[in-house]
C-alpha positions in Angstrom: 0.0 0.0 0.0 1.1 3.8 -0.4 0.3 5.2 2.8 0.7 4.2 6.5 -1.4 1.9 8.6 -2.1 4.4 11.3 -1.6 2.6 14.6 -1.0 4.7 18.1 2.6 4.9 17.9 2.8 6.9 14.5 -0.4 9.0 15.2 1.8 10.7 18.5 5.2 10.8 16.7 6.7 13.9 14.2 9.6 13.5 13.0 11.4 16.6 13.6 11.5 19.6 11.6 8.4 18.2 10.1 4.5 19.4 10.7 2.8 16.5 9.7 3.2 12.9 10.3 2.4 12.0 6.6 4.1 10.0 3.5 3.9 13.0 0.9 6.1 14.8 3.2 8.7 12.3 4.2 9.0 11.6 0.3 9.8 15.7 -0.6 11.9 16.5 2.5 14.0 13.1 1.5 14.8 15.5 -1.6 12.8 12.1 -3.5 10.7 12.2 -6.8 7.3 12.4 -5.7 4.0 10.9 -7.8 0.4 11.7 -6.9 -2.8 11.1 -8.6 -6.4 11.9 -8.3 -8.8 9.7 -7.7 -12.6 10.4 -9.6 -15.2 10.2 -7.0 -18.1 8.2 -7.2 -21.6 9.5 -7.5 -22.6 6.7 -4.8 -22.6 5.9 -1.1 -21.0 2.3 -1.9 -17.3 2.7 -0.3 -15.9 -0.6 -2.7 -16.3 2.1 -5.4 -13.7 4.3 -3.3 -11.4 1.0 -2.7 -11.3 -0.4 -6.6 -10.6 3.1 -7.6 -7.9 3.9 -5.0 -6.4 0.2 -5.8 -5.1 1.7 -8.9 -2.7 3.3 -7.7 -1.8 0.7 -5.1 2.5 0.9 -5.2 2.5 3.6 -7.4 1.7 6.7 -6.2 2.4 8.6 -2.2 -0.7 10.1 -2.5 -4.1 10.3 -3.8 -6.1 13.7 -4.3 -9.9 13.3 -2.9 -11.4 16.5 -4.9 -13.9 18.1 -3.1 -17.0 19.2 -5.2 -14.9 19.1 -8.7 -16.1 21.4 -11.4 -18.9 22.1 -8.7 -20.3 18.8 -9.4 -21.7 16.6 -6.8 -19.9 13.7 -5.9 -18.8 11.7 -2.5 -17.3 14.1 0.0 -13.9 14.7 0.1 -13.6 13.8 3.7 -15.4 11.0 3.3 -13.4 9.2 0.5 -10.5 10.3 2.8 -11.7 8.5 5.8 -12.3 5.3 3.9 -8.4 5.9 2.4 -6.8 6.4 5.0 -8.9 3.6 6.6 -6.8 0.7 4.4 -3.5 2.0 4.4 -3.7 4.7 2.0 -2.1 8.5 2.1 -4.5 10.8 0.7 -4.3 14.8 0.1 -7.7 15.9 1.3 -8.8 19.4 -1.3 -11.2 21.3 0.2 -12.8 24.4 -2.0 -14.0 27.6 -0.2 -17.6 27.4 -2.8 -19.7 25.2 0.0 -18.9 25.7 3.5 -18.0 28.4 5.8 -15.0 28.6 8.1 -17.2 27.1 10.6 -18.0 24.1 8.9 -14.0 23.8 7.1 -12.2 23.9 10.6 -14.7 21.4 11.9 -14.1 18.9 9.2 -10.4 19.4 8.8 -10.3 18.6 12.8 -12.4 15.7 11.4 -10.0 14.7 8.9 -7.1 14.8 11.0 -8.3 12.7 13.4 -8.7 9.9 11.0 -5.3 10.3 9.8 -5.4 13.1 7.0 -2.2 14.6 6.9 -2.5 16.8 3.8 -4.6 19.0 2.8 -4.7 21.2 -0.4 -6.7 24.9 -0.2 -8.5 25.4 -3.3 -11.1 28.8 -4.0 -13.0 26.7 -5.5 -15.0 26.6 -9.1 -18.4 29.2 -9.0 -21.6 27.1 -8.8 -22.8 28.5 -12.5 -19.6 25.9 -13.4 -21.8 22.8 -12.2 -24.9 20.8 -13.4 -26.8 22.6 -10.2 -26.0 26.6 -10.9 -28.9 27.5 -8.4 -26.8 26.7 -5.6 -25.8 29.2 -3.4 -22.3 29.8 -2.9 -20.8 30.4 0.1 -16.9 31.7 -0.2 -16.6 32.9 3.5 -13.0 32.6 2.2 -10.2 32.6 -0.6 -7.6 30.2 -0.9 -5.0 32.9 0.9 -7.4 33.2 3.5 -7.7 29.4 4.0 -4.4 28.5 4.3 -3.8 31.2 6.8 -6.5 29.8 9.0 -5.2 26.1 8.5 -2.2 27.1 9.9 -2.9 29.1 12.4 -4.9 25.8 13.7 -1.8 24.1 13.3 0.6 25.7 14.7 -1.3 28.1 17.4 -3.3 25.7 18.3 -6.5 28.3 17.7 -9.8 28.6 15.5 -9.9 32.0 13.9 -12.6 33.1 16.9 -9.2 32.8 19.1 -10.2 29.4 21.1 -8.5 27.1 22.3 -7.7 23.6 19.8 -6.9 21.3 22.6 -4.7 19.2 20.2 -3.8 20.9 17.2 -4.2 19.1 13.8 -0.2 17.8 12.4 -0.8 19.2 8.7 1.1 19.5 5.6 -0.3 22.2 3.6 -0.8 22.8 -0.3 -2.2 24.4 -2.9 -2.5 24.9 -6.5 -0.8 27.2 -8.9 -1.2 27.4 -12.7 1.3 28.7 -15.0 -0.7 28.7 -18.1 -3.3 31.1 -17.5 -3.2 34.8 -18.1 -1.7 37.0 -16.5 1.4 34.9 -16.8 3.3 37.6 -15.0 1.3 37.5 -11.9 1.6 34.0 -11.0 4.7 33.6 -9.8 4.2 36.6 -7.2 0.5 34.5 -6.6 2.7 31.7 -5.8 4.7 33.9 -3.5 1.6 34.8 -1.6 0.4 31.5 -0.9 3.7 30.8 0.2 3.8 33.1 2.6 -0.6 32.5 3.7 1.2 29.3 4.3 1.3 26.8 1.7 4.4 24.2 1.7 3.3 22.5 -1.0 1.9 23.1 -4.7 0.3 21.0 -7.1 0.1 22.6 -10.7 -2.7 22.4 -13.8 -1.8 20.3 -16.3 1.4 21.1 -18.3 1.2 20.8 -21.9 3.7 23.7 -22.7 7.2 23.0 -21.6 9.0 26.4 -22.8 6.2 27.9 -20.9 6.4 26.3 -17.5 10.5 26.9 -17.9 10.4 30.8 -18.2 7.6 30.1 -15.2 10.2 27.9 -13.3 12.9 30.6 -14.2 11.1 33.3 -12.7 10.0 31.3 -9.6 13.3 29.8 -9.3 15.0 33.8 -9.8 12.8 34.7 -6.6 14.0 32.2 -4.4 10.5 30.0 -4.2 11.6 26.6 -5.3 13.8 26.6 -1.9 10.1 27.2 0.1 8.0 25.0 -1.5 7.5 21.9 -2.8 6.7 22.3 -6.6 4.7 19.5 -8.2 3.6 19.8 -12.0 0.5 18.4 -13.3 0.5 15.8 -16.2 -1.8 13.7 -18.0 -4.0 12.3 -20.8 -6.7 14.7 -22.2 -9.7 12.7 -21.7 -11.9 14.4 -24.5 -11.6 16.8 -27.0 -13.5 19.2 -24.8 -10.8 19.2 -22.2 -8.3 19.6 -25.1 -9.8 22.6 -26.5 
């Protein structure tokens, strides 16, 4: 299996220097190549459907992305296919989007999450519900990605909730986000990627790259400000799956 059969001993120990007790972040602090894939969520309550898809990846991958309400779609929650990972063995990167919940409702289920075992979490924004096949939803965005982060952390390493309380034992997290190279204005996203740095994210995970000399002069820029030696830079590849996504 990718992940780590949680048993007492592991959930009390960090290794030092680290913030999480995780797999993804063993792998990048080890200076190692690290894979991750998605996993497409099922529109069902059935958790086999979670374990055949997860099994996929079984030996492949150190961990799987549950998406959270992709392309403002409906599927199995994020923290749900999370719990039933992480309950076999697997290391999954819990996304959570800002579209559906307020920061109620997000610090209560990432408390959730990490006592099942989720490590990672990645802070999305989040699609706008006109994206989905149920446009009269109503969004929520009590925050932004920036905003997110900053609160994640805060939980983490103050040991608060943004109303100033008390956590009585923190979540371990290792926190990411997403960055895209490709979309305009190309200038702006390397000082994007600074910000979420600095909100808090030690981790990225890109778009899909499909234009090399493009992601280098992003990659020269990033590297010229000093980011590559603060976060963890993971590029998105993969198959187009329809002519759709292509164009």
């Amino acid at each position: 299996m990718i992940g780590d059969t949680l048993d007492f001993e592991d959930f009390e120990e960090t290794q030092s220097g680290h913030t999480s007790r995780g797999r993804l972040e063993r792998i990048l602090r080890r200076g190692e190549f690290a894979v991750t894939a998605e996993l497409n969520p099922p529109d069902s309550a059935d958790p086999n459907e979670v374990f055949e898809r997860g099994a996929i990846f079984d030996g492949w991958v150190d961990g799987i992305n549950a998406t959270d309400g992709s392309g403002a779609n409906c599927h199995m929650s994020s923290v749900g296919i999370c719990a039933l990972l992480t309950r076999v063995g697997y290391a999954p990167i819990m996304q959570i989007t800002c579209r559906d919940r307020n920061r109620i409702a997000i610090q209560g289920d990432v408390l959730g999450a990490a006592a099942m075992g989720v490590s990672n979490i990645l802070c999305m924004t989040g699609d706008g519900v006109q994206a989905g096949d149920q446009p009269g939803a109503k969004p929520v965005f009590d925050l932004d990605c920036m905003s997110l982060l900053e609160t994640f952390r805060n939980m983490r390493d103050e040991g608060k909730f943004l109303s100033g309380r008390k956590i009585t034992h923190p979540p371990h997290l290792f926190l990411g986000a997403v960055v895209n190279p490709f979309s305009p204005p190309y200038d702006f996203r390397p000082l994007r990627l600074a910000k979420k740095i600095e909100a808090g994210a030690q981790f990225v995970q890109s778009q899909y790259c499909f234009d090399i000399p493009m992601l280098e002069e992003y990659m020269k820029r990033v590297t010229d400000m000093g980011l590559h030696d603060k976060c963890f830079i993971l590029i998105g590849v993969g198959p187009l799956a329809s002519a759709k996504a292509a164009r």
